[in-house]
N, C-alpha and C positions, 0 to 999 in steps of 0.2 A: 394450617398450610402457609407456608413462605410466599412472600411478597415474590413476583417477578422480577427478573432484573430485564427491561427492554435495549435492546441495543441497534439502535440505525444505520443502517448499512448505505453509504452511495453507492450510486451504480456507474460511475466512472471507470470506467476498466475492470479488474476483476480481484483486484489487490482488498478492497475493503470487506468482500463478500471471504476472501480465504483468511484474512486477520479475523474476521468475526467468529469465524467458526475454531480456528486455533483457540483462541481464548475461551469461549464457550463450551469447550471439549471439557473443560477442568468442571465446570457443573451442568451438565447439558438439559438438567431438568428443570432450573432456576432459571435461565435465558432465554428469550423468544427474541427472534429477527426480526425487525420491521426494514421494507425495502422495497423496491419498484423488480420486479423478475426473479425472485428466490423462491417463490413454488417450485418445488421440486430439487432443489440444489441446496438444502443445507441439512441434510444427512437425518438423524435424529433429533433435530432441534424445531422445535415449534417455530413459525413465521406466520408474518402478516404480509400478504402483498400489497403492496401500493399503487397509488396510479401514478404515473408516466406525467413526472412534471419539463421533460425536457421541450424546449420552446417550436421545436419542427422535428419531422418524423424522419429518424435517424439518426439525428444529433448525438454526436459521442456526450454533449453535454460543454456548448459553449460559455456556459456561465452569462450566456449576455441576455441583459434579459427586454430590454430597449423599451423599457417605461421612462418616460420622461423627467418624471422625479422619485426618488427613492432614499430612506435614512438613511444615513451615513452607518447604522448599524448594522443594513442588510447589504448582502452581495446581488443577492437575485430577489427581487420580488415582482413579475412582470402583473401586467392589468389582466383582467379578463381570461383568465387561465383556466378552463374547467378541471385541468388535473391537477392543479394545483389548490382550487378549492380542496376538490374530494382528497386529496391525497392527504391533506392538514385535518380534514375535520375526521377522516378515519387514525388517523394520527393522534388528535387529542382523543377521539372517542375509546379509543383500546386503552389510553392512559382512565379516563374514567371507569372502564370497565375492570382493568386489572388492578388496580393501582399498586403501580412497580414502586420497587422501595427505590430506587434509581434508574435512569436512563444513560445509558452510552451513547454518544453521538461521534458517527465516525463516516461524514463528517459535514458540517451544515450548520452555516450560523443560524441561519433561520430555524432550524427544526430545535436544536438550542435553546433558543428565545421563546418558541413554542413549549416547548416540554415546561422549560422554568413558568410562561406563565401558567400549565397547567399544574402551578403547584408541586411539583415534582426537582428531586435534586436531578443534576446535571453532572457527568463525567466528561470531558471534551477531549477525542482522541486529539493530540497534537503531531501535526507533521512537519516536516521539514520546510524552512525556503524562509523570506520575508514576510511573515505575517504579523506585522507592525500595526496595521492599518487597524482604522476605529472598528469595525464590524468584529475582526478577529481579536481585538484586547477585549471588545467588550462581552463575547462568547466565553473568552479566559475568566475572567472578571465574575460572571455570572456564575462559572461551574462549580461545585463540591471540589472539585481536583481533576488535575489535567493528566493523560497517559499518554506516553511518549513509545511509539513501538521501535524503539533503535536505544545504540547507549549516548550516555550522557555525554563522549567526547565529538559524539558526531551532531551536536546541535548547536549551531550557527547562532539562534536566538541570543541576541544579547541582554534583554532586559529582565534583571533580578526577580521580578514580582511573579512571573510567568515560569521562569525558570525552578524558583522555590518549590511551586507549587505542583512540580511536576512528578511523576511518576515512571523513573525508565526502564523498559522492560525490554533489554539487549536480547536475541537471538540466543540460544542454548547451542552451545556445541560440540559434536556427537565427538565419541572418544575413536581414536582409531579408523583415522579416516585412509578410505581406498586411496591410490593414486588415479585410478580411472585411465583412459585413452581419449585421444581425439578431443575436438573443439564443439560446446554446444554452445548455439549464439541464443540466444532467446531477447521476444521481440515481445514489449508487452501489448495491450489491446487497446490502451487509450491513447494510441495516437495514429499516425498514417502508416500505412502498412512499411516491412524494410524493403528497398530495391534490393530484387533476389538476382540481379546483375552484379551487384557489389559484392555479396556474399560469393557466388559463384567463381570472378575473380580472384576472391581470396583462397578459398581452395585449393584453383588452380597453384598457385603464387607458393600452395606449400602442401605437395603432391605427399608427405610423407604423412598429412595429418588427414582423420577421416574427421569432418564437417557435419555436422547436425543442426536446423532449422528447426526452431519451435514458435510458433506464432504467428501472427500475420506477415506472409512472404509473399510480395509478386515472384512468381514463379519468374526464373530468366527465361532466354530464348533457349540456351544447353545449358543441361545441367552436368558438371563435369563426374565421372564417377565416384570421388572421394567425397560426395556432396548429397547429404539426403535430406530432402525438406516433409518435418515429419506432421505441419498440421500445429493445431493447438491441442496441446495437452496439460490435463489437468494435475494431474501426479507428476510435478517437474522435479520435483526435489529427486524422486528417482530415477530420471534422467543427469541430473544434477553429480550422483553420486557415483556414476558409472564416466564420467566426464573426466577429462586430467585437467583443462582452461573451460572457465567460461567466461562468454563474452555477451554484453546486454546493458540495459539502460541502469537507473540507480531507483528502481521503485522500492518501496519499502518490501515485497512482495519475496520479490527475486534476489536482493540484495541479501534480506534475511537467512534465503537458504541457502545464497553462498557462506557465509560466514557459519552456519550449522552445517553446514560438508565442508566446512575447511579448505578449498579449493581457490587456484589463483584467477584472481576478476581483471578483467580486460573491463572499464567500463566507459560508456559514452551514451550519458546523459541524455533522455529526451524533453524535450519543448514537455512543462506543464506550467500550471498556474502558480503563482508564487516564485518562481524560481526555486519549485523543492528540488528537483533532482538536480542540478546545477550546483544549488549549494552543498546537498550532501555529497557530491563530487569532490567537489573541493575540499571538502575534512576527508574525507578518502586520498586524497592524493598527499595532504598535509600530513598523514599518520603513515602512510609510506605504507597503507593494506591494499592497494589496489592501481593496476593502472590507470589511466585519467585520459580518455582522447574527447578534443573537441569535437570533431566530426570523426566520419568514415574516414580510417586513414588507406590511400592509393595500398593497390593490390600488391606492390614491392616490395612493403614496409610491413606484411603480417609477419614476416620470417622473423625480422627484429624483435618485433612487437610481442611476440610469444613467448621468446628465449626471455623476455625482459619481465614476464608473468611469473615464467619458471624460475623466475630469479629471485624473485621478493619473499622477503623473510615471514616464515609463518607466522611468527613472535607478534609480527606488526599487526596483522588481521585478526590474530586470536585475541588481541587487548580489547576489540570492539564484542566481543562476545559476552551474554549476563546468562538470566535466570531464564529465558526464550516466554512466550506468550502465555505459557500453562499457567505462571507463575502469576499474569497479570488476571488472569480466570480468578483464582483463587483470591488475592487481593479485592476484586471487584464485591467476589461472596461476603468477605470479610467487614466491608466498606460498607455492603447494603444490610448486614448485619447491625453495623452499628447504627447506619441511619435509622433503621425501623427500632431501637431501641429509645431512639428521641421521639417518637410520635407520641 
């Protein structure tokens, strides 16, 4: 029987739990998920659930972890943490139990650092933004090799040693894409909900286009009739492909399915750690695949802002497109192939 491949999923939003399972789709009986809330939500794929390392009950997951002293190697490692205990020791204990010919971490310098000392290789998903700092070189440093879920033009990192060793695996993109109707704005979950007043304005502001809401919406006070707020849904990609604009943050998530539907992106960037979406904005706006708004632009300015969507050259967004996730599946198989051939 083949070595497991483990793969750790954070629970920040919902972007690292649907890259887990794209990629995992390509062997789904070589992969098991380890993660905090995946009972029940990763299809055919074996999981381990975790406990609940976030520091107060609700926490989207501020990363702060307010220990007084901590290595320059860790991000988070607070004092006296009971989920944090159990989380780590069922953590290493599933690696002694299975012993996986490699572990994916996507993404967590500590569990990282963990997995390597339990003797195990490391694959360190790599994402976007400033991750300079000693914790994250030294995560890069540790791993077998780094996976990059975007293409190589959209990575900001500048330093060769990181860069080399990386592995990118650009979004696939479908042939023959719909034109779709109307605007879906999608709003991801790891941040503060959108004011569904803005949204609503915007509607208004362009009575000719029908509006769709996906995500965390404060509802306005009227909703205008070209305006439907449809909830969180899980299958956005086919919401996505019925779309003619879409409009929404630069998570790797949502970014990915625009570029596999072909479709013009209105994007504006939300507040995360590292400056990832900020920065992959900015290669988006440099390659001329996407709009780039700082903020919510006033409800007068959607009319502009649309026609200047419908304007932009496919040529430019199809350049960011590769081989999509299945591809990095298979790689992964390939990888823990060879490692269990050195044992």
């Amino acid at each position: 029987m083949r070595a497991p491949i483990g793969y750790y999923v954070h629970h920040q939003g919902d972007g690292h739990r649907q890259r887990a399972l794209k990629i995992a789709a390509a062997a789904p009986e070589r992969f098991v998920l380890l993660g905090t809330g995946l009972k029940g939500r990763t299809e055919d794929i074996a999981c381990v659930d975790l406990e609940d390392d976030r520091p107060h009950e609700g926490d989207r997951f501020s990363g702060c972890d307010e220990a007084p002293v901590r290595p320059v190697a860790l991000h988070y490692a607070p004092y006296h943490h009971a989920g944090v205990r159990a989380r780590t020791a069922r953590f290493a204990h599933w690696i002694s139990d299975a012993r996986p010919a490699l572990v994916v971490i996507d993404v967590s310098v500590e569990m990282a650092m963990l997995a390597r000392l339990c003797a195990t290789p490391v694959v360190y998903v790599r994402l976007a933004g400033d991750r300079s700092d000693p914790a994250h070189l030294d995560a890069f440093r540790g791993a077998e090799a780094l996976l990059a879920p975007f293409h190589e033009q959209l990575d900001g990192m500048g330093a060769r040693e990181v860069r080399d060793k990386t592995h990118y695996f650009a979004p696939q993109r479908y042939s023959g894409p719909k034109r779709g109707s109307g605007v879906l704005v999608v709003h991801g979950r790891g941040g503060d909900p959108l004011d569904g007043a803005k949204l609503a304005a915007a509607a208004e502001a362009t009575p000719e286009k029908m509006w769709t809401g996906v995500g965390p919406i404060e509802p306005p006070p009227v909703i205008p009739p070209n305006l439907k707020l449809a909830g969180w849904i899980d299958a956005i990609g086919d919401e996505i492909e019925k779309a003619e604009i879409i409009v929404g943050g630069a998570g790797d998530g949502l970014l990915n399915a625009v570029i596999s539907a072909d479709k013009p992106f209105v994007c504006l960037p939300e507040p995360r750690a590292y400056n990832e979406q900020m920065a992959k904005a900015e290669r988006l706006a440099a390659l001329g695949a996407s709009i780039v708004l700082a903020q919510w632009p006033h409800a007068q300015e959607w009319p502009s802002i649309l026609g200047s969507a419908l304007s932009l050259s496919p040529a430019d967004r199809q350049q960011i497109s590769g081989q999509g996730l299945g591809a990095a599946g298979l790689w992964l198989v390939d990888l823990a192939s060879e490692l269990e051939a050195r044992r």
